[in-house]
Steps between C-alpha positions, in 0.01 A plus 500: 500500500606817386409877578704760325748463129693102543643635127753697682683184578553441119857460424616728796733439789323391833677496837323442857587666794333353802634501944385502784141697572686633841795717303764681640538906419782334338320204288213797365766702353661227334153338360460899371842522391462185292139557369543793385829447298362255322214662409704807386664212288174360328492182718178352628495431892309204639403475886218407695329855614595407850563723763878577540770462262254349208273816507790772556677320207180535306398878555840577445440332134152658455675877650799448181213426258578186455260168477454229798335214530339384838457144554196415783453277704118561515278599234502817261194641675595375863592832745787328636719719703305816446812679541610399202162590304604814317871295427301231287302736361752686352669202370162370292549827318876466413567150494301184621387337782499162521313181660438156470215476699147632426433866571323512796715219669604650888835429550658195689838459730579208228448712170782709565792224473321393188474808287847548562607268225330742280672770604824305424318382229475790312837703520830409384654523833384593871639750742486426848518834665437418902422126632544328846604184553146347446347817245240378246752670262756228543202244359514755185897507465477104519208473243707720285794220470280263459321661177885561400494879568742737634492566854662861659512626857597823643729435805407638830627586839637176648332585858135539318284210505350641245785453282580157612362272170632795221850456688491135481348484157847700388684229658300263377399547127379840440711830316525784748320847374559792614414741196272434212790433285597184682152380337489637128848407426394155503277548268643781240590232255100352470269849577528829334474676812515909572823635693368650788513859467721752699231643775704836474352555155195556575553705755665803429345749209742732379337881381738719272449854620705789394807275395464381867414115593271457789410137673144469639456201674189242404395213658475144303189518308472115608447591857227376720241781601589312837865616457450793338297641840746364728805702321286829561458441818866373584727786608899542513463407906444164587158366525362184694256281322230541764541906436482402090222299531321730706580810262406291213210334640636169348526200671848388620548218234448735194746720648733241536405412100502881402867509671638222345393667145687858633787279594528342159536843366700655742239778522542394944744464768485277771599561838521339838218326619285453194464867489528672077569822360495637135811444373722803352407549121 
């Protein structure tokens, strides 16, 4: 079962990025990081919509304009995870989600391990951002192998448990990533995919005036309206997130998303204490 365009898949280069639904600060800006590169480089990402590393990895696609597909583990019309509600959503309109089980099937402890050979299923390799020792993820990375796909894994902090089965993986079977080129370059000799492009271009606009050059400063136009109000609101003094969130009247986990975007840019500056200030432009 299908809502949204499953043409998109046609003849294009599909990766997965799936972890842990309890991510670090650290594992969301890597699931971003990666997302969004290879959107910016014309690949398709392929997760499950869950909450954590699979849906930051997502919006980060869907915030670069590129195409995702989600696969459930409930039906198309199911609410599952309301959360998550305005994520699929957007994701039927750019790319596809998918489903092997009728549309208005709820959703069952036991579907999840089995849609995740579709997941593998459908990309040329899988990404394994964030995973404990027992994550759901690590049933992915396996399934992967098995269907004789590639298998990556971003290391992690050896004292985080939630970094225990990527750090094992690498020791074990998996390529370490820790940029999107680690992925592509594996690949350049089978896709046509896009270089990424240099973020810096599209930020500056240069004006000739009088002979004179002057620099304005722009933001991305690919920037989330989330991120877009945080940076107004940031200032050159640190800020806590509490204070942000309260400014912004956004809950604490956008900001955290709508940072991790800023970061990616360098358009903020972190501080002690998971406080953030806009960075000097």
């Amino acid at each position: 079962y299908v809502k949204g365009n499953i043409e998109c898949l046609s003849n294009r280069l599909c990766i997965s990025i799936v972890g842990t639904r309890s991510a670090t600060l650290y594992g969301q800006k890597m699931a971003y990081k990666l997302g969004s590169g290879l959107a910016k480089a014309g690949v398709i990402t392929v997760s499950g919509c869950a909450l954590g590393i699979d849906c930051m990895a997502q919006r980060a696609s869907l915030n670069a304009r590129g195409e995702t597909i989600g696969v459930l583990g409930c039906g198309i019309n199911t609410k599952y995870l309301s959360k998550n509600e305005d994520l699929r959503n957007k994701i039927s309109q750019s790319g596809a989600l998918i489903s092997e089980y009728p549309p208005d099937t709820k959703s069952s402890p036991w579907h999840f391990p089995i849609r995740n050979r579709i997941i593998s299923g459908l990309s040329k390799g899988t990404v394994i951002v964030e995973a404990g020792e027992k994550s759901g993820a690590l049933i992915t990375a396996n399934l992967s192998l098995e269907q004789n796909r590639d298998v990556f894994a971003v290391p992690g902090n050896v004292d985080s448990k939630e970094s225990m089965g990527t750090n094992n993986l690498i020791k074990d079977c998996a390529k370490l990533v820790t940029c999107v080129d680690d992925i592509l370059e594996e690949y350049e000799l089978l896709y046509d995919y896009q270089e990424t492009k240099s973020i810096s271009e599209d930020r500056l606009v240069t004006h000739n005036v009088k002979e004179e050059t002057i620099t304005k400063f722009t933001l991305p136009a690919y920037l989330s309206s989330e991120a877009r109000k945080l940076f107004d609101a940031l200032e050159d003094k640190p800020m806590s997130i509490d204070s942000l969130s309260e400014l912004t009247l956004m809950p604490v986990s956008i900001i955290l998303q709508a940072v991790t975007e800023l970061e990616m840019d360098n358009l903020v500056k972190s501080f002690a204490g998971n406080r953030y200030g806009k960075a000097n432009l």
